[in-house]
N, C-alpha and C positions, 0 to 999 in steps of 0.2 A: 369475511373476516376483516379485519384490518385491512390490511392491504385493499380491496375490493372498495371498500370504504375511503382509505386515500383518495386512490385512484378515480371514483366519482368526483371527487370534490374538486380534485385538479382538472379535470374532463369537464367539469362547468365551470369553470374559472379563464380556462383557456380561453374560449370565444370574447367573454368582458375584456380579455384585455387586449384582445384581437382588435375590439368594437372600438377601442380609446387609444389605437398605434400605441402599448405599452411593449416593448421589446423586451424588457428584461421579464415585466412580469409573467410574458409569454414565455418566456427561454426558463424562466425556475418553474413553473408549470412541467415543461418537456423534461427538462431535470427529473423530477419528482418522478412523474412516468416514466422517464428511464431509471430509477434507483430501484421502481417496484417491477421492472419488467426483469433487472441484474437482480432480485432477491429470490423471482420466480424461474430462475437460471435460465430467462428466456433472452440469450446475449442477441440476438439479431435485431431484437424490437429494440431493445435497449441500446445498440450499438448504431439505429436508424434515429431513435428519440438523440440521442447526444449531437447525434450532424445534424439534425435540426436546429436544435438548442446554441451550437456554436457561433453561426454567425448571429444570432440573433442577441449574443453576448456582447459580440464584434460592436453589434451597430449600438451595444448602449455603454459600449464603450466599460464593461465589467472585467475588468481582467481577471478577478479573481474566480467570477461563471466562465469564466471560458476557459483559464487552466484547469478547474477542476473537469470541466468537460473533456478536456485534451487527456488529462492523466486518464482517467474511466475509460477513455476510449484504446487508451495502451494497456489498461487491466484488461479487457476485452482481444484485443490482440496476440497480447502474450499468451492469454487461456490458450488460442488457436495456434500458438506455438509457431508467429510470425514474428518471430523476433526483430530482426530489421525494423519492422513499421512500429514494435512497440518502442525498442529505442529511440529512434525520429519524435514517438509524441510526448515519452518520459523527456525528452532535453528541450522539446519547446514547451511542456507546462514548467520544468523547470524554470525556465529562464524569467518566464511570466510572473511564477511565485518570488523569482529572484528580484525583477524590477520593481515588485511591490510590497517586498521586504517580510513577506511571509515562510518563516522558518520551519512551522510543520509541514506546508506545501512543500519545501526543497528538499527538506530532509524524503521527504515520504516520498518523491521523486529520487534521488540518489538512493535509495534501498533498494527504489523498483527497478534503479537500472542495474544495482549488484544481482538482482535476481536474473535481468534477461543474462549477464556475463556467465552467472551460476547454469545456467538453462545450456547455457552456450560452451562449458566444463571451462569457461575463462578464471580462473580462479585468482590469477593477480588483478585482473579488474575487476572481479565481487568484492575482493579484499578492502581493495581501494575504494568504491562508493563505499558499501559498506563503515568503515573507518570515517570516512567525511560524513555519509549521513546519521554515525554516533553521533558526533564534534557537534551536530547543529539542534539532534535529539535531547542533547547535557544540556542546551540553553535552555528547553522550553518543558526539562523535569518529565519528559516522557518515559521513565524507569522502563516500564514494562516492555517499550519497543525497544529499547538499550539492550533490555536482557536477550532479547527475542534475536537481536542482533548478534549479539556474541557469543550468542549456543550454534547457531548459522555459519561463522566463524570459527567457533572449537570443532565443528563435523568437518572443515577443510583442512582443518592442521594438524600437527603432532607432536607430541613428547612436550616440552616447557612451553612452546606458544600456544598449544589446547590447553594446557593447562591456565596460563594466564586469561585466553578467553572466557573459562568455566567459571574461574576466578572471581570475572569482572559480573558475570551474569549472574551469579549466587548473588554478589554485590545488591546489585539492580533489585533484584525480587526480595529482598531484606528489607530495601527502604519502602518497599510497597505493602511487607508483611506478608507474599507469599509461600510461605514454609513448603505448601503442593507442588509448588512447580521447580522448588528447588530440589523438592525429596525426586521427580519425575528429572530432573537435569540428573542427577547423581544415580538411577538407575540406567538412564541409557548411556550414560559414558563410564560406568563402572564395568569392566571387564567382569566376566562370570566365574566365580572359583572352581579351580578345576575339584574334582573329585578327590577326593582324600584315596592315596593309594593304600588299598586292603594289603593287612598282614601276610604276611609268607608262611 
């Protein structure tokens, strides 16, 4: 398929750039193979292909191959339910996407650490990334993770701050024209009517 088809082409690609000392073109090569090895939920090879690919960012000096490498490798971790070591690589690609002023790397880093807090029943610190990685979602018009975020948000909270949550996610999915996912918001936070009590 596809995939199989990638994956040659990166696998003959690899050595050329091996043959001409090219680091990066070597490190998005291993990328690649690792994106098709996380699509084949095969996280080991994928999680072996990114520590490859890492220093080989390092030496061309790519900060942005190499946060994205660091975050993948905390999507990998967290799967494994090592939360400690996912937080550690969520706060250093952060930092990375921070020093080179990339706002959907941070944001999408600040989500992923509301998730480990989430994982972790932290719910003032989901809250809290959560919240900051909206603020930097609104810059860059990502509606659909907005919403994605404050349905995540209304399942922790209750009475007027669920509500404003649900609020703000209808919002989101409005500007994108998704009516589905708003009709699917308003069945699962809609309470089930009770039974009409039969006559006497």
């Amino acid at each position: 398929g596809a995939y199989e088809a990638a994956r040659v082409r990166y696998e003959q690609a690899l050595p050329l750039f091996r043959s001409i000392n090219n680091s990066e073109g070597e490190a998005n090569c291993l990328l690649g193979l690792g994106h098709i090895a996380l699509r084949m939920a095969d996280l080991q090879t994928a999680s072996a292909l990114y520590e490859k690919a890492l220093p080989l960012f390092r030496k061309a000096r790519d900060v942005l191959g190499g946060a994205n490498c660091i975050a993948l490798l905390g999507h990998i971790v967290l799967d494994r339910q090592d939360f400690e070591a996912a937080r550690a690589r969520f706060e250093e690609a952060q930092d990375l996407y921070r020093r080179i002023g990339d706002l959907p790397g941070q944001a999408n880093c600040l989500a992923s650490l509301g998730a480990v807090a989430l994982a972790q029943s932290d719910t003032v610190s989901a809250r809290r990334y959560y919240g900051a990685a909206i603020r930097l979602y609104e810059l860059v018009f990502e509606h659909e993770t907005i919403a994605q975020l404050h349905r995540r948000l209304a399942d922790i909270s209750e009475g007027e701050e669920r509500a404003h949550y649900l609020a703000a996610a209808r919002a989101a999915w409005e500007r994108i024209n998704r009516p589905d996912l708003i009709a699917a918001l308003d069945r699962e936070f809609t309470p089930p009517t009770p039974p009409a009590a039969s006559p006497k």
